[in-house]
C-alpha positions as a printed NumPy array, in Angstrom:
array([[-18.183,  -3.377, -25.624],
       [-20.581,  -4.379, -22.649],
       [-19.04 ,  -4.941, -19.515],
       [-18.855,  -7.887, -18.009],
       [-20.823,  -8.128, -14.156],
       [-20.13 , -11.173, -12.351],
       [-22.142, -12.236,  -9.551],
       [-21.727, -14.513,  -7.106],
       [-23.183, -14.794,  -2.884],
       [-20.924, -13.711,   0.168],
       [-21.913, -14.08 ,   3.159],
       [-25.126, -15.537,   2.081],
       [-26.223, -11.838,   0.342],
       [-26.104, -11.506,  -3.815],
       [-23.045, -10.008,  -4.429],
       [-21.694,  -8.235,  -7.807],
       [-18.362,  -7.226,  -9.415],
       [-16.901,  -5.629, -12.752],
       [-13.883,  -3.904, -14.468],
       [-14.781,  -0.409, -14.837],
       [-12.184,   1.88 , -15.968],
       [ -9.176,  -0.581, -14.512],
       [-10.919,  -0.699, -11.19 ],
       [-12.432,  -3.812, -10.041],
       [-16.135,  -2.599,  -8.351],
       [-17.644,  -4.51 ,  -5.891],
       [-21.504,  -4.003,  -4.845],
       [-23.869,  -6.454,  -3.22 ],
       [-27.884,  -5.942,  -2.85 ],
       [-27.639,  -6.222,   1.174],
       [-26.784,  -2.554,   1.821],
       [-25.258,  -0.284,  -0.855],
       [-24.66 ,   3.982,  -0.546],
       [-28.107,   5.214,  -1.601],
       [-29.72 ,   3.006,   0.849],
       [-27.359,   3.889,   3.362],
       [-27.214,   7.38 ,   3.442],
       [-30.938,   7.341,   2.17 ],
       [-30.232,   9.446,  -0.741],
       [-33.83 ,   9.511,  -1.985],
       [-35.763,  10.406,   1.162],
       [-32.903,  13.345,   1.583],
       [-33.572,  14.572,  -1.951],
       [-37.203,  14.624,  -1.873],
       [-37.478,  16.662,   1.692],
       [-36.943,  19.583,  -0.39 ],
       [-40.573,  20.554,  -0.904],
       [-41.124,  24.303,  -1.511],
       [-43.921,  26.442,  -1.159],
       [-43.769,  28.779,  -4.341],
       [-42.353,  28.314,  -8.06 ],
       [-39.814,  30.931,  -7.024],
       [-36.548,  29.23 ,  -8.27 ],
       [-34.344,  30.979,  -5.181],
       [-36.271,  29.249,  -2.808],
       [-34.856,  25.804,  -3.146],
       [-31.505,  27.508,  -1.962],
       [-33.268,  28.423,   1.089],
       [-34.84 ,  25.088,   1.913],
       [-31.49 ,  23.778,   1.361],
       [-29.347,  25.927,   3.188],
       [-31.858,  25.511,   6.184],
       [-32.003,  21.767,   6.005],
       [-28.185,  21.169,   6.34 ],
       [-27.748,  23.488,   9.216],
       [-30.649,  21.397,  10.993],
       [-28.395,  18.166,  10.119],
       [-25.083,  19.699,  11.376],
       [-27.272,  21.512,  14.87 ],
       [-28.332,  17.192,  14.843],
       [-24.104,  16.537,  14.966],
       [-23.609,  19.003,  17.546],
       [-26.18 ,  17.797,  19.845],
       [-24.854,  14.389,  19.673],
       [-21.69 ,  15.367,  20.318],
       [-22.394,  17.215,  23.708],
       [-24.463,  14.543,  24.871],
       [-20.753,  12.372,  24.52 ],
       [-19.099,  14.939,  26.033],
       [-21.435,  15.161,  28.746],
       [-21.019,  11.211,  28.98 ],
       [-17.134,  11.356,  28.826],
       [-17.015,  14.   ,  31.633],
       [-19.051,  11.981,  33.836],
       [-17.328,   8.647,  33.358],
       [-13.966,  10.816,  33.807],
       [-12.618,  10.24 ,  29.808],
       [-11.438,  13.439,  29.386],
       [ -9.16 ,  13.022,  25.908],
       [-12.395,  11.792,  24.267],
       [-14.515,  14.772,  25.78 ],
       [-11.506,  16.72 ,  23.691],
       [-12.358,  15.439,  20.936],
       [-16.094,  15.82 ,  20.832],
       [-15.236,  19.252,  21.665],
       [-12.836,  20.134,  18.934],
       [-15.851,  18.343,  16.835],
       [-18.346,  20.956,  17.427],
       [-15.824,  24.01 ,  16.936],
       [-15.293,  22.289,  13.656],
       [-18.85 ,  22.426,  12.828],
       [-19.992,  25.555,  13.695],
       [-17.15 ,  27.009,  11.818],
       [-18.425,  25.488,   8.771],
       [-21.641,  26.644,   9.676],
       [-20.655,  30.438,   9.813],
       [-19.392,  29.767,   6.066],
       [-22.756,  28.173,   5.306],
       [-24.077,  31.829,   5.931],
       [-22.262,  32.952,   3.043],
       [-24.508,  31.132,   0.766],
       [-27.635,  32.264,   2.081],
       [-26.188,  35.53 ,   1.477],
       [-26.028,  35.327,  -1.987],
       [-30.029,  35.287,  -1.411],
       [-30.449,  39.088,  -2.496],
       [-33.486,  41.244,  -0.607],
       [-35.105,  40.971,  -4.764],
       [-34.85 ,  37.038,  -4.442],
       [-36.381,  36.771,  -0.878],
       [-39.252,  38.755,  -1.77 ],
       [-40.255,  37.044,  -4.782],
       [-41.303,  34.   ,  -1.417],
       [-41.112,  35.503,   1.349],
       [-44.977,  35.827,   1.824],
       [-45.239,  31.848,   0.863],
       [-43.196,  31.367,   4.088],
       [-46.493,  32.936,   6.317],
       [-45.387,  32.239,   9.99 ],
       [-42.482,  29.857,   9.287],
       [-39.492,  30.829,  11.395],
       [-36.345,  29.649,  12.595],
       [-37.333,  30.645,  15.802],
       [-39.586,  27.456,  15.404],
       [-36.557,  25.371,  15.146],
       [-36.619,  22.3  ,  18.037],
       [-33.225,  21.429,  17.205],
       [-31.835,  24.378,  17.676],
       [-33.757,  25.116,  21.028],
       [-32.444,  21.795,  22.493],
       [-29.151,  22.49 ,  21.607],
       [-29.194,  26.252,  23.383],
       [-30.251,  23.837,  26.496],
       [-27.607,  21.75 ,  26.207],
       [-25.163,  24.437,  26.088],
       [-26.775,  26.163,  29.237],
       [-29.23 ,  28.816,  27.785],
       [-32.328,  27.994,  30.071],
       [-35.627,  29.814,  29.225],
       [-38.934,  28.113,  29.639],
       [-41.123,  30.783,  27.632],
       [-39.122,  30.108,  24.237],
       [-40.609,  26.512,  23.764],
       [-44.088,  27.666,  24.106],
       [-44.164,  27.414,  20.178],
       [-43.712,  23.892,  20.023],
       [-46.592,  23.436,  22.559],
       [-48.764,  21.475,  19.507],
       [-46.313,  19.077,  19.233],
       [-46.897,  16.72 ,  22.238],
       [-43.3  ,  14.788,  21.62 ],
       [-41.301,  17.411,  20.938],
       [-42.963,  19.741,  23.809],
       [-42.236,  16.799,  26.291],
       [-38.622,  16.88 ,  24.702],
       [-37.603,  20.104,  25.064],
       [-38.721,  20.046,  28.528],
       [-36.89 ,  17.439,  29.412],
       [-33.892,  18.676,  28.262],
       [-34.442,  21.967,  30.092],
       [-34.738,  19.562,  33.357],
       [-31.27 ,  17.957,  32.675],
       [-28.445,  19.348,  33.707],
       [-26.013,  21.59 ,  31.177],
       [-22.648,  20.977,  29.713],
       [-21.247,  23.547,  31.609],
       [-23.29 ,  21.986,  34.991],
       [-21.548,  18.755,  34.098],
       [-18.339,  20.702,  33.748],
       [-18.591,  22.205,  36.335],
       [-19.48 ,  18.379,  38.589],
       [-16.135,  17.78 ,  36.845],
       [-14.317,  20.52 ,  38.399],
       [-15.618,  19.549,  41.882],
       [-14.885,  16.292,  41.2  ],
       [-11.327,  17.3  ,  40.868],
       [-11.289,  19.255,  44.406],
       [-12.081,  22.618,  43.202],
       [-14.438,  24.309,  45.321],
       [-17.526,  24.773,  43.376],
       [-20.398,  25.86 ,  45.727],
       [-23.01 ,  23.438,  46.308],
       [-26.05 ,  25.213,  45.599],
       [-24.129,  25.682,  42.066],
       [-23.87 ,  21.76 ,  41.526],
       [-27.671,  21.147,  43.406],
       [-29.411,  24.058,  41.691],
       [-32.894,  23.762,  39.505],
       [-31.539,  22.998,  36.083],
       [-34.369,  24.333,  34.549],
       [-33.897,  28.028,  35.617],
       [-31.129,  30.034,  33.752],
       [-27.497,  29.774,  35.203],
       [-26.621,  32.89 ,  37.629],
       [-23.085,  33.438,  37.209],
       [-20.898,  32.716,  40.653],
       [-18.077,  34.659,  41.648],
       [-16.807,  31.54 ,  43.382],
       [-16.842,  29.642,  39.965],
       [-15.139,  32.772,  38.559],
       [-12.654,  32.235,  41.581],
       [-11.596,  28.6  ,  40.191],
       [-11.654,  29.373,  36.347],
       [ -8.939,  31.588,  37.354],
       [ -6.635,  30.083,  39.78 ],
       [ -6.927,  27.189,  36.88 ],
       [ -6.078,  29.528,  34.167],
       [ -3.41 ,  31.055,  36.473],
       [ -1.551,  28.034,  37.213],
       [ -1.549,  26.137,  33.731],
       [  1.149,  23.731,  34.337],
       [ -0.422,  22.027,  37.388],
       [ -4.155,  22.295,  35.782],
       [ -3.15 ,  21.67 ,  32.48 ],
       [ -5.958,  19.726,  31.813],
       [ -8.619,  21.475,  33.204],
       [ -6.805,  24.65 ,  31.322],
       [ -7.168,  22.771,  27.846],
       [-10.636,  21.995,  28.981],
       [-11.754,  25.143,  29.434],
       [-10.244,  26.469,  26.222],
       [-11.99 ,  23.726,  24.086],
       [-15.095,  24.492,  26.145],
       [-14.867,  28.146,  25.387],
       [-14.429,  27.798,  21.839],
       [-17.54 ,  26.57 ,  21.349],
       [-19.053,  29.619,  22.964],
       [-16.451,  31.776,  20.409],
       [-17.737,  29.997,  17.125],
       [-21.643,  29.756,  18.437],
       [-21.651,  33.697,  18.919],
       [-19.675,  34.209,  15.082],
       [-22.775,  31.601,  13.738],
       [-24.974,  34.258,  15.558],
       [-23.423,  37.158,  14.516],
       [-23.074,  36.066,  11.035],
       [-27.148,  35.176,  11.374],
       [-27.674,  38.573,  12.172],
       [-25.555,  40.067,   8.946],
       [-27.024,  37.987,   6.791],
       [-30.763,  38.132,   7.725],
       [-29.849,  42.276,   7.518],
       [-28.57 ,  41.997,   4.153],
       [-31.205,  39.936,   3.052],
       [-34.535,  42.041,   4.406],
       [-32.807,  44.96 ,   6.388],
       [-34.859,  45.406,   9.539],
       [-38.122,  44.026,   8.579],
       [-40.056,  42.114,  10.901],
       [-39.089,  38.211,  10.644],
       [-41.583,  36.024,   9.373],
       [-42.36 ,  34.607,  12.788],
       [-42.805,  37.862,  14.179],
       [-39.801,  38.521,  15.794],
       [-37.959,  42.289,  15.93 ],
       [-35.605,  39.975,  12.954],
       [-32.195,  42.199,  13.083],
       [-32.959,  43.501,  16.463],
       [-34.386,  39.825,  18.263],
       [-30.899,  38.637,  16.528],
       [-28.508,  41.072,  18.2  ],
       [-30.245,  40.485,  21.889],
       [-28.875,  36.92 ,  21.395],
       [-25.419,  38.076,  21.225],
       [-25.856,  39.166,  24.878],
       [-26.185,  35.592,  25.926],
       [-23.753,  33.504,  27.433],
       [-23.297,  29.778,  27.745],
       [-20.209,  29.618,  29.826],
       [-20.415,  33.285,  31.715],
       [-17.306,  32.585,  34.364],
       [-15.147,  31.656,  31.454],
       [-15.379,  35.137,  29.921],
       [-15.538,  37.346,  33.031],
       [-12.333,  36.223,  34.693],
       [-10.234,  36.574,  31.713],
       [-10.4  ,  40.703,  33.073],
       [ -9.542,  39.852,  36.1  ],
       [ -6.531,  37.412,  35.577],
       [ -3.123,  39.096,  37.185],
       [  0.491,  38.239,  34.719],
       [  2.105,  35.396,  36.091],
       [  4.848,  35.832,  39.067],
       [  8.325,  36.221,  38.259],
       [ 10.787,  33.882,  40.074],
       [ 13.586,  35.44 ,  41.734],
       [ 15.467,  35.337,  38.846],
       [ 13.437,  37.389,  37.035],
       [ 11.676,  34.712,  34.897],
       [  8.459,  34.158,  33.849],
       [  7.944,  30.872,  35.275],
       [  5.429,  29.92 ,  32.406]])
């Protein structure tokens, strides 16, 4: 039996309903999931190079990390915006966000590793220079987060929008310069040429920053805030460097230490990355934090 689809207009747009399987389904012609989520644009960006069946895994893999590195960078621009207007339980959330994400982009790596070194090879020289180092998105999100170098956007240099992008973003101040305006903003004695500094040029850690990271982290119950700030803020440092590391195993598994296909040392360019820091303070004076004083009872006061 044919089912029945009545139709009738709401809100002035053509409007549909039926009984399908005891549920009654509504659609109308105005906006409906395909269109919204542009299902077949998405599906036909997947345009590879070879007839090698393992690379549409590739393309794929790549694409939806580009989409969730798109999430992320929204994000920090909120939490930029939050900090700045002083909303600090919605900069929490942005924050707890991006930790989300880049944990489920560490798993993503897991697929890709499936990819075996047999697979790769059988497109690998389809891919000429095409690199992930070429990636914009990611660049502009290593600027938001605070790692500031000119030289790496020299690749995008034929792309007059993009190029103009990237610098601008390497202009603009950091999340952790905007925390940091936060933390001043509070009364904590940032130094000046830290908040007035070229925003362009790589951070230089401060032992003076390092200074009020740790009386915060020493005194928890009258910073909470800032404390739970600084957590959330260094999480996304911990989950960025697994998504590197993870990089690194994978792209080893898959080609060993071959060259990568933009010319880069591949395993070796990959482990230098590890090195870098987005948040340096927040790491170096966890070694130098003291255990809390006892009251004169002999109590941890925490």
């Amino acid at each position: 039996m044919s089912i029945k689809v009545k139709s009738y207009l709401e809100d002035g747009v053509e409007t549909f309903e039926a009984d399908i399987n005891g549920e009654k389904i509504q659609w109308d012609k105005a906006l409906t999931y395909s269109k919204h989520i542009q299902t077949k644009a998405l599906l036909s960006c997947q345009v590879p190079v070879s007839d090698e069946p393992e690379e549409l895994m590739f393309i794929i893999i790549h694409q939806s990390m580009e989409l969730w590195i798109k999430q992320c960078i929204h994000e920090a621009r909120l939490v930029a915006g939050f900090l700045q207007s002083n909303h600090l339980p919605k900069a929490y959330k942005s924050l707890d966000r991006i930790a989300v994400i880049l944990r489920h982009m560490i798993h993503s790596w897991e697929i890709l590793a499936t990819l075996t070194p047999h697979d790769f090879l059988t497109f690998r020289e389809y891919l000429r220079k095409g690199s992930g180092f070429q990636s914009y998105q990611y660049r502009e999100l290593e600027f938001l987060l605070g790692n500031k170098n000119k030289d790496l956007i020299v690749v995008h240099k034929d792309d007059d929008q993009v190029y103009k992008h990237l610098n601008d973003v390497l202009a603009a101040p950091s999340l952790y310069d905007v925390t940091l305006k936060f933390l001043a903003s509070k009364g904590h004695n940032i130094p000046q040429d830290q908040l007035d500094r070229d925003f362009s040029k790589p951070y230089v850690p401060s032992s003076d920053v390092e200074d009020v990271w740790r009386d915060i982290y020493s005194n928890v119950d009258k910073h909470w805030d800032l404390y739970t700030l600084g957590e959330k803020v260094t999480s996304i440092e911990y989950y960025f460097q697994e998504w590197r590391f993870k990089h690194m195993k994978t792209v080893s598994r898959v080609i060993g230490y071959k060259k990568g296909t933009g010319g880069s040392s591949g395993v070796n360019y990959l482990l230098k990355a590890l090195d870098l820091s987005f948040f340096p303070e927040l790491w170096s004076m966890r070694t130098q934090m003291s255990p809390p004083m006892k009251s004169e009872n002999g109590e941890c006061p925490i």
